[in-house]
C-alpha positions, -999 to 999 in steps of 0.1 A, spaced: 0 0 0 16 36 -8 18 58 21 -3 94 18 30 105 15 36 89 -11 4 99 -29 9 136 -27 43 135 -44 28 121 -74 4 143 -72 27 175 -69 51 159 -99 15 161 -121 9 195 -108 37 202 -118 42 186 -153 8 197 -161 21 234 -156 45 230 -181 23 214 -205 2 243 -201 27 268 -204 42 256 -237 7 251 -250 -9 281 -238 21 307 -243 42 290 -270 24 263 -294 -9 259 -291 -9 239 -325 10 214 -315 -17 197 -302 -42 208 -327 -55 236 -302 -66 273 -314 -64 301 -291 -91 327 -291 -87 366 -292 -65 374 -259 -50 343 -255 -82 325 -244 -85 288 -244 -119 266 -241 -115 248 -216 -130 218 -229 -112 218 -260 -80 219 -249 -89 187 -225 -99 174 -254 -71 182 -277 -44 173 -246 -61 140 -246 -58 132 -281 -18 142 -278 -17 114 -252 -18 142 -221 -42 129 -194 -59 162 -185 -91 167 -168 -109 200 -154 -100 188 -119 -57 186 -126 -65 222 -139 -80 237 -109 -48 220 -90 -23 234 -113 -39 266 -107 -45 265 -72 -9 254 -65 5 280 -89 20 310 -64 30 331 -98 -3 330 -114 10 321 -144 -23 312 -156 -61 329 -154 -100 316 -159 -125 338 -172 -155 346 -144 -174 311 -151 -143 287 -154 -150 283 -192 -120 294 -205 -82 296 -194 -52 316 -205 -17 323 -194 -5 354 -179 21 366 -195 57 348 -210 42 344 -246 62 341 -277 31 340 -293 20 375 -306 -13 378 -286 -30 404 -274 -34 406 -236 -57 436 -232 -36 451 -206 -31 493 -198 -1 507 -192 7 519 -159 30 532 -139 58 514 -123 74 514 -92 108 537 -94 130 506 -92 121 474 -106 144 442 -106 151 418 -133 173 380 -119 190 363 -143 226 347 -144 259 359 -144 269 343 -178 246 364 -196 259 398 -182 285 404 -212 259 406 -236 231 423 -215 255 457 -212 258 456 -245 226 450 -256 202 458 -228 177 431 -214 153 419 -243 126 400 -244 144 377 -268 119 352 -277 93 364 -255 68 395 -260 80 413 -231 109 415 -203 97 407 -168 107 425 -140 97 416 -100 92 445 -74 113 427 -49 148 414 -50 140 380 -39 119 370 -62 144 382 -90 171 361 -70 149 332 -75 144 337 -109 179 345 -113 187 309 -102 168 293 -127 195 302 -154 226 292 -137 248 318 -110 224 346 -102 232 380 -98 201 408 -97 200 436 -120 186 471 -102 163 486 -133 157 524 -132 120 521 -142 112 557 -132 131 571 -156 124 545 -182 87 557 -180 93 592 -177 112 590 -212 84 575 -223 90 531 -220 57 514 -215 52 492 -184 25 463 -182 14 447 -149 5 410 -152 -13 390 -121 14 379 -96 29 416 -96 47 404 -127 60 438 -143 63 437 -183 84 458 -210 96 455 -242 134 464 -235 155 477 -209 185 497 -224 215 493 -213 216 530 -193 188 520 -172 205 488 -155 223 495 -122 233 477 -89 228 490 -59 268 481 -48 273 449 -64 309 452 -70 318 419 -89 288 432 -114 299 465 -116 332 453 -125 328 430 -152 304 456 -173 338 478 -168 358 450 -182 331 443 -209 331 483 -224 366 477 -243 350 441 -257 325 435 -280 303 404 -276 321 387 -306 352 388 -284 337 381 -254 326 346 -271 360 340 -282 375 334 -252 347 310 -236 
């Protein structure tokens, strides 16, 4: 007989898998399991069961509500009556989320990881593949998504003065903060010396040479 405890780590490691299912389906390729998304990034709820189950995906209304009810980020939303689901934000998809612009907080924070610093003061932070940049109003949670990608460091974003020059800031449930770019003279931070001192040493390089010598 499994124990309860047991039980609820396979049921966390479906909660789980079923939010990544859902975030590549819903924010990335809906089409790769025959799914169309609606104006806003809406989904029908029971198509894409239906569709998941006919990729081999075991997904009922019921994993859903735990996905959702277990997701601290809110990466996902339902419409008022439950009949329809989309994510939040972290498209690559170009889809229109019917947000208004607002204004941020002075200082916003963006995590990511130390091997990507060469290139971000040159370039700025971009949204690469995605529609937008995300930034977090705290430094922890930047810190945690800073150690998804490797050895994190915490990059300090003037935000103020991005919006009073005009850049366009988004808020997405879970006090996600969105933009399109943050140029490279809005990116500070806040004493981090090691930081401060490799975007010195990265002024006289250009990323082509950087790449050369890793």
């Amino acid at each position: 007989m499994r124990s309860a405890g047991a039980g609820s780590t396979m049921t966390n490691r479906k909660v789980i898998k079923t939010s990544k299912f859902l975030s590549y389906v819903l924010r990335h390729n809906p089409g790769s399991i025959g799914l169309e998304l609606e104006d806003g990034g809406w989904a029908n709820v029971v198509e894409l069961i239906c569709c998941a189950r006919q990729g081999g995906v075991d997904l009922t209304e019921k994993v859903i509500e735990d996905v959702l009810s277990a997701d601290g980020k809110q990466r996902f939303s339902l419409n008022d009556n439950g009949s329809r689901i989309r994510a939040n934000y972290g498209h690559s998809l170009p889809v229109e989320l019917e947000m208004e612009p607002r204004v941020p907080p002075r200082t916003l924070y963006h995590g990511t990881a130390t091997r990507f610093l060469n290139l971000i003061f040159h370039q700025g932070v971009t949204a690469r593949r995605r529609q937008f940049v995300h930034l977090s109003a705290d430094r922890g949670t930047a810190g945690e998504v800073g150690r998804r990608h490797g050895e994190p460091v915490v990059l300090v974003i003037d935000s103020g003065r991005m919006c009073d020059e005009g850049a366009e800031f988004f808020v997405a449930p879970g006090d996600i903060w969105l933009t399109k770019s943050v140029p490279v003279e809005f990116i500070g931070f806040e004493g981090d010396s090691d930081a401060e001192e490799e975007r010195e040493g990265t002024k006289s390089r250009s990323p082509r040479e950087d790449r050369k010598g890793t």
